[in-house]
C-alpha positions in Angstrom: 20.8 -46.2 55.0 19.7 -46.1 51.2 19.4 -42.2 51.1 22.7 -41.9 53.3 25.1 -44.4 54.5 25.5 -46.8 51.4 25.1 -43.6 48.6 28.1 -42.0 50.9 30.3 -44.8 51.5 33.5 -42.9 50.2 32.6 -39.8 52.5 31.9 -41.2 55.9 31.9 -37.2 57.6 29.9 -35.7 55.2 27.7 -38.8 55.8 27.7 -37.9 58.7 26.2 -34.5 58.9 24.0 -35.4 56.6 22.2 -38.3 59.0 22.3 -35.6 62.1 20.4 -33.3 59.6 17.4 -35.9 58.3 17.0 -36.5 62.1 16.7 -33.0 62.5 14.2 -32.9 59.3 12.6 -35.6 60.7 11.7 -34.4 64.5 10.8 -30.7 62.3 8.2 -32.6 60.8 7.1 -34.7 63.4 6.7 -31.7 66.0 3.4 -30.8 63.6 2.5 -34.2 63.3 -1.8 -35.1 64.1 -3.3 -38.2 64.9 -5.0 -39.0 61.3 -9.0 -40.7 62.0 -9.3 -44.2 60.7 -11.8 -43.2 57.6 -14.0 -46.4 57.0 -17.2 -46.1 53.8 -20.3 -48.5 54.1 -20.4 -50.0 50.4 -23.9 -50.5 48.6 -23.5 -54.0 47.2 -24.7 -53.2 43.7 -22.7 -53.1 40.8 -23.6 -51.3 37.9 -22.3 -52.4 34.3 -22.4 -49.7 31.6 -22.1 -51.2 28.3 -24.1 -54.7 26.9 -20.9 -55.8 24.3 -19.0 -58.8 25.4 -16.9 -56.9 28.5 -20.2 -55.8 29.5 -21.8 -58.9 29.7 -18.9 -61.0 31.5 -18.4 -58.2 33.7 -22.0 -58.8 35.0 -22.1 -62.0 35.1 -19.1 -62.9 37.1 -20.5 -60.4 39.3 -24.3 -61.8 39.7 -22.9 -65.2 40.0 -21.2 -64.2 43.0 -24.5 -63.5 44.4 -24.3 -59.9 44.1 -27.1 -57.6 42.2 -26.3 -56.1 38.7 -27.8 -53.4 36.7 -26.5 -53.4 33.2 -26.9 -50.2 31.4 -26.7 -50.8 27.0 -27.5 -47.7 24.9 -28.7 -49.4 22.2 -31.4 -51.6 21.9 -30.3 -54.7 21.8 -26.7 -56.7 23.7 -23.4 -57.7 22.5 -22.0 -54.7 21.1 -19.9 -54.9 18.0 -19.8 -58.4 18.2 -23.1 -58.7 16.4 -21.2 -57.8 13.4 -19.0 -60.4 13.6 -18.9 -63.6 11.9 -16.3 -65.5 12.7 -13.5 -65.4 15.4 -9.8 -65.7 15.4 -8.0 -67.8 15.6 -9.7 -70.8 15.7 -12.7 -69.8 13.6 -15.2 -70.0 15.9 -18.4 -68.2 15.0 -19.3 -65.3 17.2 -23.0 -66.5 18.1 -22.0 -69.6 19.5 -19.5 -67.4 21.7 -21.7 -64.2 22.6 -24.9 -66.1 22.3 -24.9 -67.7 25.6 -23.6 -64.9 27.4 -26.4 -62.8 25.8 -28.9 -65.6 27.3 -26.9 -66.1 30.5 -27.3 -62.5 31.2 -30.7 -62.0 30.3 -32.0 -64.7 32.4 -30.0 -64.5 35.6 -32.2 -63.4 38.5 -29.5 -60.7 39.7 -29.0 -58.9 36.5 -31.2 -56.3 35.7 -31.0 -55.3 31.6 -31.9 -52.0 30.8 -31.5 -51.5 26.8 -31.9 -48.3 25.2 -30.7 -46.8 28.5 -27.5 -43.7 29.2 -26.5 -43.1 31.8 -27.1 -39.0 32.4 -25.8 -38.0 36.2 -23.4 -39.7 38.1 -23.1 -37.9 42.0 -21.7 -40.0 45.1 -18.1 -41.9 45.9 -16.6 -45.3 46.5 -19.0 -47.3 48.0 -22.0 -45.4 47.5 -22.9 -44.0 43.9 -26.3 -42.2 42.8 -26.6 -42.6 38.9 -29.4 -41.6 37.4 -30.4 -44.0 33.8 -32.7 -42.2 31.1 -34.3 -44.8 29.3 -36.0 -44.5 25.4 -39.6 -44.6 25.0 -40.3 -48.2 24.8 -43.0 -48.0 21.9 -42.9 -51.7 21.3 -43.9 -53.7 24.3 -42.4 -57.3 25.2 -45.6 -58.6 23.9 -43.9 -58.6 20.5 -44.0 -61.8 19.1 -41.4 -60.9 16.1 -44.4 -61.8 13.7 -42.8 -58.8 11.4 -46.1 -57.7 10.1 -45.3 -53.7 11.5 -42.2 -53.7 9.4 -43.9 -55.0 6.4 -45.9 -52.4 6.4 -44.0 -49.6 7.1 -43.6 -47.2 4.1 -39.9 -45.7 5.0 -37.0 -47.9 4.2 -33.1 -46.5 5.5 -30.1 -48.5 5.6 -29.4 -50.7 8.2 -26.8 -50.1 10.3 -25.9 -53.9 11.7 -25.5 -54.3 8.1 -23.2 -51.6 7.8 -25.2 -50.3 4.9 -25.3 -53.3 2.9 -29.5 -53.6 3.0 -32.4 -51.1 4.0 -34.6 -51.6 7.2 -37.8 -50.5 7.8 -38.3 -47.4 10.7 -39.6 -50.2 12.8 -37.2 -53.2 12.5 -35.4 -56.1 14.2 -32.0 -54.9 14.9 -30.6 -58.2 14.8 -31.7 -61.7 14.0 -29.9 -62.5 17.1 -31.2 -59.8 19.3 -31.5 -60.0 22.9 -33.9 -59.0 24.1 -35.7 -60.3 20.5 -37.9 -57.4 20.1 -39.1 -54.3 17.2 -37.7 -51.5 18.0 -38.9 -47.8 16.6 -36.0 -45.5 15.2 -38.1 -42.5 16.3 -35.3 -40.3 13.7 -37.0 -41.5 10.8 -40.5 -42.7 11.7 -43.2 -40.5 9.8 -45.9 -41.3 12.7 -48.5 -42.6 10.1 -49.2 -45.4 12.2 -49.7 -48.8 10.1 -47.2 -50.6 12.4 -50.1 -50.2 15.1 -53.1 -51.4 13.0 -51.2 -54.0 11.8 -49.7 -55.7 15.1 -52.0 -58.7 16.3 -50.7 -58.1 19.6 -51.3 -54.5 20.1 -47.6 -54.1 21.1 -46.8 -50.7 19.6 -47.2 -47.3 21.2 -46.1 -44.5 19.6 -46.8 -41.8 22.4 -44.8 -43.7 25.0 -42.2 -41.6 26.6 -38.8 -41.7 28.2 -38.4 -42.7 31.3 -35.6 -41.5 34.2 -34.6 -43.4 37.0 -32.0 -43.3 40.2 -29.8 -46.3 41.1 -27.4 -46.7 44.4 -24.8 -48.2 43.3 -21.1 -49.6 45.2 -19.2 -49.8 42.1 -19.2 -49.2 38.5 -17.7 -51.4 35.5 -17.0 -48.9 32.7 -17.6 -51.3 29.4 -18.6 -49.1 26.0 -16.4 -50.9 23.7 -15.4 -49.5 20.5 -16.6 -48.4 17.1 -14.6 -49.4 13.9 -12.6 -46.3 12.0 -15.3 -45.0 9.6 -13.2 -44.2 6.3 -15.3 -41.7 5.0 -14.8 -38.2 6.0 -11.0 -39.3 6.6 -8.5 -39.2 3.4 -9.8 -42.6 2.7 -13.1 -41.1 1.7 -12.8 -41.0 -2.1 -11.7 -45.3 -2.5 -14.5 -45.7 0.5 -16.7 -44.4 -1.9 -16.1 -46.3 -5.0 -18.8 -49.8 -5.3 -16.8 -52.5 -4.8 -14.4 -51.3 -1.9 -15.4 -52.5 1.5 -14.3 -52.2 4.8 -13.4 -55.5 6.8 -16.8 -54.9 9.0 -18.7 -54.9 6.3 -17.4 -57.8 4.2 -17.8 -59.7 8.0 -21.3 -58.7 7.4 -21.5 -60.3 3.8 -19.4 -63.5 5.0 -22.0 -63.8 7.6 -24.9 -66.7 6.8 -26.9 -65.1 9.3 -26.7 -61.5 7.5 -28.5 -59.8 5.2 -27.0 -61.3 2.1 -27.6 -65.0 3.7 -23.2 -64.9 3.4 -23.4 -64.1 -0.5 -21.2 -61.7 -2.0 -24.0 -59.5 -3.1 -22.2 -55.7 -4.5 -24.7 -53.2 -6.1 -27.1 -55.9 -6.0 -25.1 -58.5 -7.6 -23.1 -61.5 -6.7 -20.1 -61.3 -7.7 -17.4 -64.5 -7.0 -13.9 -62.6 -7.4 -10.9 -63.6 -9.2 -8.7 -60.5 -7.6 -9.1 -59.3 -4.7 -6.6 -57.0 -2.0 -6.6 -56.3 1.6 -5.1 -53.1 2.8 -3.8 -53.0 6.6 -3.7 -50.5 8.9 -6.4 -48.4 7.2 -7.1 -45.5 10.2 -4.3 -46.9 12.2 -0.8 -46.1 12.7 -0.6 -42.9 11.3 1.2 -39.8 11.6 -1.8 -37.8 11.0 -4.6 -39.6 13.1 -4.7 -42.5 14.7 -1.2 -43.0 15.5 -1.6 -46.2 18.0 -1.6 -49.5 16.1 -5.3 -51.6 16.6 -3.9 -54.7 17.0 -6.7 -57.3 15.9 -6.7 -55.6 12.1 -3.7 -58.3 11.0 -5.6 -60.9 12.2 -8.8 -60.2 11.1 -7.6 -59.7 7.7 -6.1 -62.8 7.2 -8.7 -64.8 9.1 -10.9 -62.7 6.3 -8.5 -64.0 3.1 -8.5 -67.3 4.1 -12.5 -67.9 4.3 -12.4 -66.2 1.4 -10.0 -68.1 -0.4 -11.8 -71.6 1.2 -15.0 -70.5 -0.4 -13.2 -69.5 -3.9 -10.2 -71.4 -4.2 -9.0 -69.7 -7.9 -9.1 -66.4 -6.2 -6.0 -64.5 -6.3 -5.5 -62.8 -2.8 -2.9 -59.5 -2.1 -2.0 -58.4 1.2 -1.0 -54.9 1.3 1.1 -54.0 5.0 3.3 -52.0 6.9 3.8 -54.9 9.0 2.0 -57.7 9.9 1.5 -58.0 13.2 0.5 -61.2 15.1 1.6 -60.8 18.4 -0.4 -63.7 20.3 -0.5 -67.1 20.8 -1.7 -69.1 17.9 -1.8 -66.1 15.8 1.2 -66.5 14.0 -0.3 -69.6 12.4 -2.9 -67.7 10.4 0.1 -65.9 8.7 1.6 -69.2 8.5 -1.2 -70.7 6.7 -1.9 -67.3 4.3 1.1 -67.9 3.4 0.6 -72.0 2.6 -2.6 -70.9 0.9 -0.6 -68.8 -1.7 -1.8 -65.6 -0.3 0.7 -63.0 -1.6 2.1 -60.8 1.0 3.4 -57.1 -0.1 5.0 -54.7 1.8 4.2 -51.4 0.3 2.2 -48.1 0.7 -1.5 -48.1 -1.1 -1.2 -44.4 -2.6 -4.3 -44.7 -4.5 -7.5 -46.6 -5.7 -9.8 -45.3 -8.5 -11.6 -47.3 -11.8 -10.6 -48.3 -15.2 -13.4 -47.8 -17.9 -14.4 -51.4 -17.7 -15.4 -50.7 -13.8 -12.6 -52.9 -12.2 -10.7 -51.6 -9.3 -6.9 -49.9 -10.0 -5.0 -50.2 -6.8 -1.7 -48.1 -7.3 1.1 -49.3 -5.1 4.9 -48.5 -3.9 6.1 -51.7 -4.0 8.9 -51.0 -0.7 11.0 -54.5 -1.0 11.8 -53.7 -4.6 11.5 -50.5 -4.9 9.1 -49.6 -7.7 5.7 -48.2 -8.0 2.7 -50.8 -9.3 -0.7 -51.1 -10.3 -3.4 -54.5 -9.8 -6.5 -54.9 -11.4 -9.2 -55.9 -8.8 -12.5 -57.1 -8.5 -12.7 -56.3 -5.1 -10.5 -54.1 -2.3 -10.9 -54.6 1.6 -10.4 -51.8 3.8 -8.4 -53.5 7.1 -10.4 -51.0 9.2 -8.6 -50.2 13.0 -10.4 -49.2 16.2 -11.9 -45.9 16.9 -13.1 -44.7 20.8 -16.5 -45.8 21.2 -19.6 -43.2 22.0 -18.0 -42.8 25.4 -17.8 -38.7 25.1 -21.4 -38.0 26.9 -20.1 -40.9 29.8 -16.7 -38.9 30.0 -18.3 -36.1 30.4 -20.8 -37.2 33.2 -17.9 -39.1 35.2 -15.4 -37.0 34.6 -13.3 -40.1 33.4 -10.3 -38.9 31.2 -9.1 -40.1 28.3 -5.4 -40.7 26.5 -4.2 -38.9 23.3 -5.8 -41.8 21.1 -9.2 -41.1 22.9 -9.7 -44.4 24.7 -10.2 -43.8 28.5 -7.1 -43.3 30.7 -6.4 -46.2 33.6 -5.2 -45.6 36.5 -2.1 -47.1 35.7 -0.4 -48.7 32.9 1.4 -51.2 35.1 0.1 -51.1 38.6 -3.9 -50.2 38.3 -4.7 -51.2 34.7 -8.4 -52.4 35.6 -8.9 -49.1 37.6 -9.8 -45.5 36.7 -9.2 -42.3 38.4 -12.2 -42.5 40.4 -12.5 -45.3 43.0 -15.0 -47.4 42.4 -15.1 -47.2 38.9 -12.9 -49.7 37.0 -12.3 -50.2 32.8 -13.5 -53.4 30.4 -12.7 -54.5 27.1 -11.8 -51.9 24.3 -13.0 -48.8 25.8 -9.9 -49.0 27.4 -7.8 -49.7 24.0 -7.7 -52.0 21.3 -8.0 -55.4 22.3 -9.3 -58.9 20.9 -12.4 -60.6 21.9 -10.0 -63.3 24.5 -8.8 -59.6 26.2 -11.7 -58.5 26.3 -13.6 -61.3 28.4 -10.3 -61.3 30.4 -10.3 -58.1 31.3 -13.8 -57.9 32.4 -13.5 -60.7 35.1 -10.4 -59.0 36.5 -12.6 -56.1 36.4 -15.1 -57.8 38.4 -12.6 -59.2 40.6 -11.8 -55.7 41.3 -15.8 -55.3 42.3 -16.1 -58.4 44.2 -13.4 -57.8 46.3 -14.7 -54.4 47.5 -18.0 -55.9 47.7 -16.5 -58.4 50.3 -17.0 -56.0 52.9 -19.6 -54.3 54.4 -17.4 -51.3 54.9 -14.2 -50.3 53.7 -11.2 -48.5 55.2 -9.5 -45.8 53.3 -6.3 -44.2 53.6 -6.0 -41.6 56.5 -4.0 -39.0 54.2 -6.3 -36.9 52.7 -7.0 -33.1 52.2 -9.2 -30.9 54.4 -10.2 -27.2 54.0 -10.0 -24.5 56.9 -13.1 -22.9 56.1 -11.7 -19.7 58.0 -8.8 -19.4 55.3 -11.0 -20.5 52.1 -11.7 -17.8 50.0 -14.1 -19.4 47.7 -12.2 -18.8 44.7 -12.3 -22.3 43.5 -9.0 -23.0 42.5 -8.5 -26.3 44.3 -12.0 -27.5 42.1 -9.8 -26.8 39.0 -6.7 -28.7 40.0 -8.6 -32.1 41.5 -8.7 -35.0 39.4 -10.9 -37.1 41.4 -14.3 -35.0 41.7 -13.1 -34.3 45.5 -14.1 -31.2 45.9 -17.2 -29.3 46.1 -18.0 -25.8 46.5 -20.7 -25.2 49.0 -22.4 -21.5 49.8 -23.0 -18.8 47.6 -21.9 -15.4 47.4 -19.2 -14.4 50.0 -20.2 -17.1 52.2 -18.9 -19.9 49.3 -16.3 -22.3 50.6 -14.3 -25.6 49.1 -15.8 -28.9 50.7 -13.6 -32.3 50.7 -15.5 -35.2 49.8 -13.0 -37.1 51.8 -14.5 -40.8 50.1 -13.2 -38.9 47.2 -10.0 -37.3 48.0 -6.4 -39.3 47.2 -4.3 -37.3 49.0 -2.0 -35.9 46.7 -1.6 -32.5 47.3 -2.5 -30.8 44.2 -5.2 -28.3 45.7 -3.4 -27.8 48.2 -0.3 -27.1 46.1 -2.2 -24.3 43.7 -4.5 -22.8 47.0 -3.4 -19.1 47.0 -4.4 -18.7 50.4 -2.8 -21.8 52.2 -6.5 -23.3 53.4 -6.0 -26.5 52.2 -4.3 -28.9 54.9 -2.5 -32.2 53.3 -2.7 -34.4 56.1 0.7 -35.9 56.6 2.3 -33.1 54.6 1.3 -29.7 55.8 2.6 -26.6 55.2 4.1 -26.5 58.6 5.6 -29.6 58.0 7.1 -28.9 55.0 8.2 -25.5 55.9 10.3 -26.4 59.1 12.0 -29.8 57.2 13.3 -27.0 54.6 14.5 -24.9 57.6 16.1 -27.9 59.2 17.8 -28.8 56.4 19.0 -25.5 55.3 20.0 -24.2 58.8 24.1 -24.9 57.8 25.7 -23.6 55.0 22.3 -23.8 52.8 24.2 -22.3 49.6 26.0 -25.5 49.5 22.8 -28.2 49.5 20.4 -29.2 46.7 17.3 -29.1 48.5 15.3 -32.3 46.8 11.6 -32.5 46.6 10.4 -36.4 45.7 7.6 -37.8 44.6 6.4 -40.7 47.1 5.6 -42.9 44.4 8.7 -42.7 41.6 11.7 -40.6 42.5 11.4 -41.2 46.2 11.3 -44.4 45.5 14.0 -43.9 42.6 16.3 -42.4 45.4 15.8 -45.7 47.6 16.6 -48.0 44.5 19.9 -46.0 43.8 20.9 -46.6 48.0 20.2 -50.3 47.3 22.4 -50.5 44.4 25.0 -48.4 46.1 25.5 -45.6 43.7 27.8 -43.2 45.0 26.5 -39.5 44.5 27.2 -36.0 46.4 26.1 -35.4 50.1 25.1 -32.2 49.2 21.7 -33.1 48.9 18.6 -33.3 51.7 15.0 -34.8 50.2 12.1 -34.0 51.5 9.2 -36.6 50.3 5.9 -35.3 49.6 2.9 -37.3 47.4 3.1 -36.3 44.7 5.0 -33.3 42.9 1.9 -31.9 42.4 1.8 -30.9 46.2 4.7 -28.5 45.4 3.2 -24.5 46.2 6.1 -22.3 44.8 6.1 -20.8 48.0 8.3 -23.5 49.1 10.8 -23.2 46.5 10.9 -19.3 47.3 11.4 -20.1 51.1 14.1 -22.3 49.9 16.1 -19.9 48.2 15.3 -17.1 50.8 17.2 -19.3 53.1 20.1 -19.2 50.9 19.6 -22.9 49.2 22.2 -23.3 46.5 20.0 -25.5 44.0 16.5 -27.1 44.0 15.1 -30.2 42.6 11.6 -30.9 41.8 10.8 -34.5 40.9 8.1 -36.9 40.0 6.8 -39.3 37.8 7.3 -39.6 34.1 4.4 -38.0 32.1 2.3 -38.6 30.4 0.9 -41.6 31.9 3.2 -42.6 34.7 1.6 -40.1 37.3 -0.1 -42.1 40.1 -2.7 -39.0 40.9 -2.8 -38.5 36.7 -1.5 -35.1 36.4 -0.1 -34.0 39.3 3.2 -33.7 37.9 2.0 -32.1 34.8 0.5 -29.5 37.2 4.4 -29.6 38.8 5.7 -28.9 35.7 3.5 -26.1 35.1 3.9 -24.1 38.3 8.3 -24.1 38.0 7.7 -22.5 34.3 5.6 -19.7 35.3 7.4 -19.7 38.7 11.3 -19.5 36.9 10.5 -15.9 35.3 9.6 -14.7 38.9 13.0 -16.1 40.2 15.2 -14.2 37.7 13.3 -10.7 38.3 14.0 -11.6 42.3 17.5 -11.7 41.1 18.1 -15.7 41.3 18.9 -17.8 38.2 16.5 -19.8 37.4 18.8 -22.3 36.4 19.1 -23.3 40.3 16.0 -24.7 39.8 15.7 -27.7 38.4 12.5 -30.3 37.5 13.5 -34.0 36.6 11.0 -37.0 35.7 12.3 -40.4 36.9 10.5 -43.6 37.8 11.0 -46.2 40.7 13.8 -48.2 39.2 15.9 -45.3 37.8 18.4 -45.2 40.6 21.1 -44.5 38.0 19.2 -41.6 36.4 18.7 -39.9 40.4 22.7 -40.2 40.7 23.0 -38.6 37.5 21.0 -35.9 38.3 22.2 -35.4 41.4 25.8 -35.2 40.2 24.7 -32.7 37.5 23.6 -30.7 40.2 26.2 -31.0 42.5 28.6 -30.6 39.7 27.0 -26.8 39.0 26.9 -26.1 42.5 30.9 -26.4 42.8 31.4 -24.6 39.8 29.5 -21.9 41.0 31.3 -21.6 44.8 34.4 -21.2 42.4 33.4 -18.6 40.2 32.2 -16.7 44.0 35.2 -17.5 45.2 
């Protein structure tokens, strides 16, 4: 009906033919059709949290509060991530300890969470259901005997700066990372201890052990929540290196620090050792964000930040004169538009203008140089102090990409499923995304995201055993020659090669496997089988459908997900396009072997289409298409020295509800087709 009848209303015998034809496609591919096993996974119910930053910490909760156990994994030493830099929250003000504090207790004390700090997560082997992941822990010098009396660090000769503080005050090499650390414990930065050993005569509780070792560990795991976070844009070492470097320009992270009552300044303005109470000051958005060379994604919380920023500041010194410098402001959220709202009532001046420069005059006060874009003219401020509107950079998630073979988007961040459909889940079943290692989010996304993430968890770990779809790949081990070609093309970590030598084969992990064809699209040798869509299969539908006058048919290979379901949307809408064409459905695009398209225009086809989901990011097996789209380029060359023009074939991106875009294409096609029986005839 939607792929026939109502798309050929206006030619009722072409129609016709066409419906006797699909039948005929239809019983081809049926003749080859299997019973497919009903695949069903015991799941381990344990959940493992990687990451101790607000995601992290809801994530595990939500979980453990279902009953379930938890392992959180945190690199560092300490929980709640880059909140610990923050003062205060937007927009209502809060402060961030009386919002990550209790989570950071609720956590710590739960009887099914298990906290492992200074922890990474090394080897990851397994699939849905049941995951071995294997934690290296830190040497754990200082024992949970610690009674934060603070005499080690007072008498520890080497002094650094402190990195909570984002450089603002020194540490000691044995230090409190926090004043709200959890767990509130020393902890040894083993970089730039000198081993002398006065932290251990001087601790009462004889906590400290400097020749304590790492330790390694194996957990089973069900699931995994994927929870890193971020890490602020660093402007040094970027073009914004030479005003970073000048004394009294900050970026917002660290002036959070200095705003902060609980930080090392006690929430005093303290510069070079000095306070200072400004009478000029500027903010300057979207510094490492937005940009055509870099970051080119816009952060999103950097707006509101820096006006939650300008107006404590302008509460605490109400003669201060305040500058905004922005692209745009951007408060896209509820209640957000009322911070701009009062900036703006507390005579906060707003301009829209590109910062090309900052240096110093000869007293020492800050020169910013503008181009002022609503009047057009170039200006210059005087300034006692310049903020930095920092964005947000990927977090140290490369060694975790690495082990889990997670993949990540142009801006770094890792890569979801799905933008629309599967934004919680990655690639790998199982394993689902939290907060902003995903992408720039606020601290309310962030806690939201990590319950649906758990949701995700709690509703595989409603089951004892899950059932998984039938279509999957397999591997005739006679045909495999070991060359490892399908281990290239998998995005899931579904294949394994077993053997050595001659006697090497390509393994399924069928817990693993999606089903969409890409190995078994590249195998050279045709011993992959795509359950549901072998080569048999898809070799007799193209001879059924080519068996009458194939020179005038478009032979049409769609995607299950997008253009199949692009070509249904167009018969519900009644678009009227050409007969001429026969789809056969497949996966993915990414199942397409060239040898198809050859057989296709052996039998005399007169055009082929390929088509699939939009790329980048609209590819339900990732990259399937961009493998697609790879195999026609280097397979169009080959057509023209066989004497075909490689303009038959043809490769077209569109998505479920582009039923107009199919017609068009179609029509295209069928258009060319006609003009080429005339210039024959």
């Amino acid at each position: 009906r939607e792929q026939c009848s109502w798309v050929h209303a206006q030619e009722p015998r072409p129609a016709q033919i066409k419906a006797l034809e699909l039948i005929k496609m239809g019983l081809a591919k049926v003749r080859f059709a299997q019973p497919l096993p009903v695949r069903r996974v015991p799941v381990t119910r344990q959940a493992l949290v990687i990451g101790g930053g607000p995601a992290g910490l809801r994530a595990a909760l939500d979980i453990a509060d279902a009953g379930f156990p938890v392992v959180l994994v945190e690199r560092r030493p300490i929980l709640g991530g880059m909140a610990n830099k923050l003062h205060r929250t937007f927009p209502q003000g809060e402060t961030a300890l009386s919002l990550i504090n209790p989570l950071m207790a609720a956590v710590t004390l739960h009887p099914g969470i298990r906290v492992l700090t200074a922890g990474e997560v090394t080897e990851v082997t397994g699939h849905l259901g049941n995951f071995q992941v294997t934690v290296r822990r830190a040497p754990e010098i200082v024992k949970a005997d610690c009674d934060l009396c603070g005499q080690c660090a007072q008498v520890c000769p080497v002094a650094v700066p402190a990195e909570m503080e984002e450089g603002l005050s020194l540490r000691k090499a044995i230090y409190l990372p926090s004043s709200r650390a959890f767990p509130a414990r020393y902890v040894v930065d083993r970089e730039h201890c000198d081993g002398c050993g006065r932290c251990i005569q001087a601790c009462p509780q004889q906590a400290i052990d400097l020749a304590a070792e790492e330790t390694q560990e194996t957990l089973t795991v069900g699931a995994m929540v994927v929870a890193t976070g971020f890490l602020p844009f660093e402007p040094r070492g970027s073009r914004y290196e030479s005003w970073a470097a000048l004394d009294n320009v900050l970026t917002s992270v660290a002036l959070e620090r200095l705003l902060d009552p609980y930080g090392a300044t006690a929430g005093k303005l303290l510069l070079s050792g000095a306070e200072i109470e400004p009478k000029d000051l500027a903010f300057v958005l979207c510094v490492g964000s937005r940009e055509e060379e870099g970051n080119r994604y816009c952060s999103r919380v950097c707006c509101p930040t820096a006006l939650k920023q300008a107006l404590e500041l302008k509460a605490r010194f109400p003669e201060v004169r305040v500058r905004i410098y922005y692209r745009d402001v951007r408060t896209t959220k509820k209640d957000w538009e009322e911070l701009y709202t009062r900036a703006r009532e507390a005579g906060i001046l707003f301009i829209r203008g590109e910062v090309t420069g900052i240096s110093e005059d000869a007293d020492g006060r800050l020169v910013l140089s503008a181009q002022n874009e609503l009047f057009g003219v170039a200006s210059e401020d005087r300034l006692d102090l310049v903020v930095l509107a920092v964005g947000m950079a990927p977090g140290n998630g490369q060694p975790l990409k690495e082990v889990l073979k997670l993949p990540t988007g142009n801006d770094g961040f890792f890569l979801e499923a799905h933008s629309k459909l599967r934004p919680l889940e990655t690639v790998l079943d199982g394993v689902y995304l939290a907060g902003a290692c995903q992408g720039p989010k606020d601290l309310a996304e962030t806690l939201a995201q990590a319950s649906g993430a758990a949701a995700k968890v709690l509703g595989m770990f409603a089951h004892e055993a899950i059932t998984l779809d039938s279509i999957i790949c397999t591997v005739d081990q006679e045909k495999c020659g070991g060359c490892g070609t399908c281990l290239q093309e998998c995005c899931f970590q579904a294949v394994q090669m077993v053997g050595e030598g001659k006697e090497k084969k390509a393994r399924i992990i069928e817990a693993a496997c999606k089903g969409c064809g890409a190995c078994a699209g590249a195998c050279p040798n045709g011993a992959v089988i795509a359950r549901g869509f072998t080569d048999e299969m898809i070799f007799h539908q193209i001879d059924a459908a080519l068996a009458a006058e194939p020179e005038k048919k478009i032979l049409v290979f769609c995607c299950n997900w997008c253009s199949y379901a692009g070509a249904d949307f167009a018969g519900v809408s009644r678009l009227q396009y050409s007969p001429a064409i026969r789809i056969i459905r497949i996966m993915c695009a990414g199942r397409i072997h060239p040898k198809f398209i050859l057989h296709a225009f052996k039998l005399g086809a007169g055009q082929v289409l390929v088509s699939g989901c939009h790329p980048p990011g609209d590819c339900h097996y990732l990259s399937g298409n961009l493998k697609a789209q790879a195999r026609i380029d280097k397979l169009k060359p080959r057509l023209a020295k066989k004497g075909i023009d490689p303009a038959r074939l043809r490769l077209e991106w569109i998505s479920a509800t582009e039923g107009r875009a199919f017609q068009r294409v179609v029509q295209e096609m069928a258009g060319q087709l006609r003009g080429a029986e005339k210039e024959e005839g």
